[in-house]
C-alpha positions as CSV (number, residue, x, y, z in Angstrom):
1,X,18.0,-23.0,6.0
2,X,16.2,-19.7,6.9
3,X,12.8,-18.1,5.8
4,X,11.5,-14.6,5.5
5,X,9.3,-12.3,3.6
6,X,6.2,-14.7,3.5
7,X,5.5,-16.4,6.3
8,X,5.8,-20.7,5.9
9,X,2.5,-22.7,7.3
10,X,3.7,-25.3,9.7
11,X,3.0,-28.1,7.1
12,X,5.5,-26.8,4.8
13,X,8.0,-26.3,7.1
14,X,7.8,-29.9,8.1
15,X,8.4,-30.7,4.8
16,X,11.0,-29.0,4.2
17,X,12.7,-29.9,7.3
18,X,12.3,-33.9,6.6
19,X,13.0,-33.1,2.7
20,X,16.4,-31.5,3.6
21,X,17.1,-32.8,6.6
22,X,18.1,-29.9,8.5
23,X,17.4,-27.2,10.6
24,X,14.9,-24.4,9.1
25,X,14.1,-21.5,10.5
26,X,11.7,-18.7,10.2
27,X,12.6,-15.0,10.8
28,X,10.6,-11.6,10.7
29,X,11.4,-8.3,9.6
30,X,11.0,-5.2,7.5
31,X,13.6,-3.1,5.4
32,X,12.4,-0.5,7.9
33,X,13.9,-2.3,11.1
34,X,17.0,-3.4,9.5
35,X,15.6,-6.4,8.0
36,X,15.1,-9.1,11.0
37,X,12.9,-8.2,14.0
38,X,12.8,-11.5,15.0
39,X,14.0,-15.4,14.6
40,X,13.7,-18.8,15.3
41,X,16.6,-20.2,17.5
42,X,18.1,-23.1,17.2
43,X,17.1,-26.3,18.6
44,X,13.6,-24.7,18.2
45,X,11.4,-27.2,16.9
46,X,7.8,-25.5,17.4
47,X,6.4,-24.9,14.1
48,X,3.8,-21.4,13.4
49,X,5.9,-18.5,15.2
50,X,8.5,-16.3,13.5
51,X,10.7,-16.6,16.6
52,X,12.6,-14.3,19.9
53,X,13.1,-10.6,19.7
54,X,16.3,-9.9,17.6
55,X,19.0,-9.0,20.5
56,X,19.2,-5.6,19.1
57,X,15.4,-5.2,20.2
58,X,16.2,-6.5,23.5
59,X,12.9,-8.3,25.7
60,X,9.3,-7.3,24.8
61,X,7.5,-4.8,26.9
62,X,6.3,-6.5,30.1
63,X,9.2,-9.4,29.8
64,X,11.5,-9.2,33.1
65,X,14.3,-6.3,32.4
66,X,13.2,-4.9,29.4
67,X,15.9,-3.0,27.7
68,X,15.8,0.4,26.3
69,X,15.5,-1.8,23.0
70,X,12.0,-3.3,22.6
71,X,9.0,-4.8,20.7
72,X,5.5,-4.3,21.9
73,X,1.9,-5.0,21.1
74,X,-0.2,-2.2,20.8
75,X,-4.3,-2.7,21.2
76,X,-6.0,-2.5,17.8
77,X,-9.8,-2.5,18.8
78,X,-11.5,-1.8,15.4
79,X,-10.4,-5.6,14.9
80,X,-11.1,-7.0,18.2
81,X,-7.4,-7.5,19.2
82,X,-6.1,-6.2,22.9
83,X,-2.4,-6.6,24.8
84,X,-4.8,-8.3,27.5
85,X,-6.2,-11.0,25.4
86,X,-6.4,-14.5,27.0
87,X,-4.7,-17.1,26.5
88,X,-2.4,-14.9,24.6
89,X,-1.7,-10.9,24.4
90,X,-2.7,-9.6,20.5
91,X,-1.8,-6.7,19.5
92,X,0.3,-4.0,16.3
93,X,3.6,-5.3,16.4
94,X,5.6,-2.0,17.2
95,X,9.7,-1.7,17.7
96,X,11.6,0.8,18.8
97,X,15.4,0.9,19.3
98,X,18.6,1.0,17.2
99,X,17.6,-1.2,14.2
100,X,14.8,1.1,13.2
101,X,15.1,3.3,10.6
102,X,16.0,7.3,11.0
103,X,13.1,8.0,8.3
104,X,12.2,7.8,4.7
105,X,14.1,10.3,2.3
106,X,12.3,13.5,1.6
107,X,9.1,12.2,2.8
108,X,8.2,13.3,6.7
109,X,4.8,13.2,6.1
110,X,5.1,9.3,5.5
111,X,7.3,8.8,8.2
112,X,5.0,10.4,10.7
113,X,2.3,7.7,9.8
114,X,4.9,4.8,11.2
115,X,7.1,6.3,14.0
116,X,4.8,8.0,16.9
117,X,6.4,10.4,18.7
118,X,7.8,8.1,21.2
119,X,9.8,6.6,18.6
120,X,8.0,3.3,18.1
121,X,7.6,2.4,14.6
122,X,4.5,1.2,13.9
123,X,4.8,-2.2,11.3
124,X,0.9,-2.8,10.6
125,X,1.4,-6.2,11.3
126,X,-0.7,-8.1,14.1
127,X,0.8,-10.4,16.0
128,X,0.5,-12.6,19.9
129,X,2.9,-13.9,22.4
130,X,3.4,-17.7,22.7
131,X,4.2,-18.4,26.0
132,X,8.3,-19.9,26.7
133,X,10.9,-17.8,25.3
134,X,8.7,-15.0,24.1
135,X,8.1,-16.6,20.8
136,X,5.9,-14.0,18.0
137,X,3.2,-15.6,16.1
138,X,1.8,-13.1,13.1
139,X,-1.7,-13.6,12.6
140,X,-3.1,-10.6,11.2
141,X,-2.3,-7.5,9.0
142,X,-3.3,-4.0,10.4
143,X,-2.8,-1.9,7.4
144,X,-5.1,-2.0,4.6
145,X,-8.4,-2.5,6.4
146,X,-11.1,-1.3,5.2
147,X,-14.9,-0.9,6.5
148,X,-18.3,-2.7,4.5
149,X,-21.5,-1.1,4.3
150,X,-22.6,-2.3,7.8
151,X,-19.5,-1.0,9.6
152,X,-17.1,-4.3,9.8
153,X,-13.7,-4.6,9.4
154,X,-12.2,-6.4,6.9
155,X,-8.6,-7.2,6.7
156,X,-8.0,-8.6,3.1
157,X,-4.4,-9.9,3.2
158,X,-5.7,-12.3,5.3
159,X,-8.6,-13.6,3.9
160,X,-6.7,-13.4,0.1
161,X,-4.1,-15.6,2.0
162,X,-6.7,-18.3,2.8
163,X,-7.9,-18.2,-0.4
164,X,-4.7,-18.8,-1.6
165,X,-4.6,-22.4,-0.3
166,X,-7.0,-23.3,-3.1
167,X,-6.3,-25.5,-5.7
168,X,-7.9,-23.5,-8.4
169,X,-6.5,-19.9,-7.4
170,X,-3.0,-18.8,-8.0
171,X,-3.0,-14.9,-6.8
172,X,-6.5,-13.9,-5.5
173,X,-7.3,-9.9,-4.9
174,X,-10.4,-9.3,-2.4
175,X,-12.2,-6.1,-2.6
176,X,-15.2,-4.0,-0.6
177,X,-16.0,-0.7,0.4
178,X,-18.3,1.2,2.6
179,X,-21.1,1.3,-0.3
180,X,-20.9,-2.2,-0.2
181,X,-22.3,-4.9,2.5
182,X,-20.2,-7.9,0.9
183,X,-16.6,-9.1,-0.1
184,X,-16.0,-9.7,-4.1
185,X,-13.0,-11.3,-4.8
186,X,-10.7,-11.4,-8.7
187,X,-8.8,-14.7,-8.7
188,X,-5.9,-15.0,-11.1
189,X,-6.5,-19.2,-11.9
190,X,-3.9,-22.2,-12.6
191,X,-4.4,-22.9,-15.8
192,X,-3.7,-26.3,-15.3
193,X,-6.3,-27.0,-12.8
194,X,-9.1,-25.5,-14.5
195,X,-8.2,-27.6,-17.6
196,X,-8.3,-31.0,-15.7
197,X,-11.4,-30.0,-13.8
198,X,-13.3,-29.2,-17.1
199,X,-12.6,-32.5,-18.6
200,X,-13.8,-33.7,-15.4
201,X,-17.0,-32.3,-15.4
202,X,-17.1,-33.2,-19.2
203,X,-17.3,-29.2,-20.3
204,X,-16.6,-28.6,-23.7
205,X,-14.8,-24.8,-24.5
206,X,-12.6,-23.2,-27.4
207,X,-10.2,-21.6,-24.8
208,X,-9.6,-20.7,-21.2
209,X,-10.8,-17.3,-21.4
210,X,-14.1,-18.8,-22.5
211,X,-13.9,-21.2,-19.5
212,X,-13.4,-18.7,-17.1
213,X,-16.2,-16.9,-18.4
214,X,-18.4,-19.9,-17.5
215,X,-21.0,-19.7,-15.0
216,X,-20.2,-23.4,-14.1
217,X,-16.7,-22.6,-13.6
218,X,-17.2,-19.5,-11.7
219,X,-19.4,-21.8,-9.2
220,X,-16.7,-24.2,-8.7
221,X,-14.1,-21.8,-7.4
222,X,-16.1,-20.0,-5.2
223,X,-17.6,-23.4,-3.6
224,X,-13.5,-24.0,-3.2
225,X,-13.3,-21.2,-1.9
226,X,-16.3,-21.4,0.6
227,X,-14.5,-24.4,2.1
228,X,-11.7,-23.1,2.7
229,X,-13.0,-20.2,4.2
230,X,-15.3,-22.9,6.8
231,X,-11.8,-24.4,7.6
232,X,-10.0,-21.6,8.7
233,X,-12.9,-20.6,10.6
234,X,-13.6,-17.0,9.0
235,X,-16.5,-15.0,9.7
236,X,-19.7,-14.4,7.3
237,X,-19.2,-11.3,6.1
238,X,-15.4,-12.2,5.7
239,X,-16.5,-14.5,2.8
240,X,-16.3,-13.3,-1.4
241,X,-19.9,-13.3,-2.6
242,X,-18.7,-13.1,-6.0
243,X,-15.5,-14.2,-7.7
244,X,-14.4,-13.1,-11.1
245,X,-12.1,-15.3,-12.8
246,X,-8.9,-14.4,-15.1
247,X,-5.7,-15.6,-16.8
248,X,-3.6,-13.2,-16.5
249,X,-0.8,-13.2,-13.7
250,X,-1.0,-10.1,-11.0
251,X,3.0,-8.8,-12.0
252,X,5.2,-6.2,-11.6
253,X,5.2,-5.8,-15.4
254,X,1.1,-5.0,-15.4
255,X,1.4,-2.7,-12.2
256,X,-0.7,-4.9,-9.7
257,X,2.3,-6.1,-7.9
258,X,5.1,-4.2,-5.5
259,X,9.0,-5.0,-6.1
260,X,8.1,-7.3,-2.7
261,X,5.1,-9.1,-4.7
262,X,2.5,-7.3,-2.6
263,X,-0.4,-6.2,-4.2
264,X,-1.0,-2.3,-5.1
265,X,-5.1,-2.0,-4.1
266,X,-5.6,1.7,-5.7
267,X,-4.1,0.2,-8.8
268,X,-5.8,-3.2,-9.1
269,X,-9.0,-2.0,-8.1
270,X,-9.0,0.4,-11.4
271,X,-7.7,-2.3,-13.3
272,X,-10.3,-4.7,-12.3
273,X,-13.1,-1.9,-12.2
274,X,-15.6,-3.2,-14.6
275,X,-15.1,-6.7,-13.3
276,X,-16.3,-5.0,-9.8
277,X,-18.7,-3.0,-10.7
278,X,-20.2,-6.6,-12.9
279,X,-19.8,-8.6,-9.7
280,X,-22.0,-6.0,-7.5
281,X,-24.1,-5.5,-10.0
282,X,-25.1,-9.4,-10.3
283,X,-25.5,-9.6,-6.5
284,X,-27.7,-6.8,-6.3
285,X,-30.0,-8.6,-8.2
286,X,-29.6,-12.1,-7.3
287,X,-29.6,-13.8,-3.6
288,X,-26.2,-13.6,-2.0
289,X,-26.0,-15.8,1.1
290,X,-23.8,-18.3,0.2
């Protein structure tokens, strides 16, 4: 059984490997490179890595005999992460060779923005080198970054994907800017939960938008929120503040959502605009240290 577009957590794959007893494995790629970059091999048991270099990319850069086909990591400082990094080399995950793409149709401006002049195409994705058989791990996400108030990075993909491991949130969409000193996040909520934890709590409301309107509620997912954000060991200012909370799905159909279920930012921030502007507002006035 193989695995791409979204990378598995170790758990799952466990799971899935006692569920249907046999081999899974987990491969990386991009429509740019020809779909797989690279895979798991078999017999490889180590769970958290997306695998070898495809063959067609040959060794990575600084492996014994690179080919003329390679994958490298390319220093990223704005986000602290460097090809000499200890224990493990971090880096842009960048491929060059025959699997990579001649160029997007019509569009050479775009295509100059992911393939430098030397020909390596630039995949926005951060990743490190396990040691043994030049395993990948992805870690990061270079593209979409953006800078707060007082000059940090923030790279939301990740932190939405921590978020996503709570129980209340189904699709979660962080935002900030560099008017802005602090992370505000629109959580798209499972229905379910939020109806089991308000019978819980013993709160009384006519229907879920009314629910998510409360302040009570509101509290509860970003407490969630806060601890999973202690256990995967993010930073302060890498934290929502502020969490607005609504029922409706991020979709293709409502334009938040790319044919490869990423989200469009440009787009859901204007959707989500007043909610935003709401969330700073209340912060402004009130204390936000979590």
């Amino acid at each position: 059984m193989g695995s791409g577009a979204s990378p598995l957590s170790p758990d799952v794959m466990e799971f899935l490997r006692v569920c249907f007893g046999c081999p899974v494995i987990e491969g990386y790629g991009m429509t740019e490179t020809s779909c797989v970059i690279s895979i798991m091999e078999d017999g490889d048991n180590l769970t958290g890595h997306v695998g070898s270099p495809n063959p067609a990319c040959g060794k990575h850069v600084g492996s014994p005999n690179p080919s003329v086909h390679e994958i490298k990591l390319v220093d990223v400082p704005e986000m602290n992460y460097t090809s000499e990094d200890q224990p493990y080399p971090r880096g842009e995950i960048c491929v060059r060779g025959p699997i990579v793409f001649q160029g997007y149709y019509k569009d050479h401006v775009h295509m100059r923005e992911v393939i430098d002049d030397d020909g390596w195409l630039h995949t926005g994705d951060i990743g490190l080198w396990l040691p043994g058989g030049g395993r990948l791990r992805i870690i990061d996400r270079k593209k979409n970054i953006f800078k707060l108030a007082q000059g940090e990075y923030i790279a939301p993909e990740k932190i939405e994907n921590v978020y996503a491991k709570c129980r209340f949130v189904s699709q979660c969409f962080i935002y900030g800017d560099s008017f802005n000193s602090c992370l505000v996040a629109v959580v798209s909520v499972d229905p379910d939960v939020m109806n089991d934890w308000a019978a819980s709590e013993g709160i009384k409301y006519e229907d879920l938008g009314q629910l998510c309107n409360d302040r009570r509620a509101r509290a509860a997912v970003l407490a969630d929120m806060d601890a999973a954000g202690r256990e995967a060991q993010l930073r302060g200012f890498e934290f929502a503040k502020a969490v607005t909370l609504v029922l409706e799905s991020f979709t293709l159909e409502n334009g938040l959502l790319t044919p490869t279920f990423k989200i469009k930012r440009p787009q859901a921030k204007a959707y989500f605009a007043k909610a935003i502007s709401d969330m700073y507002t209340e912060l402004s006035t009130s204390d936000p240290t979590p």
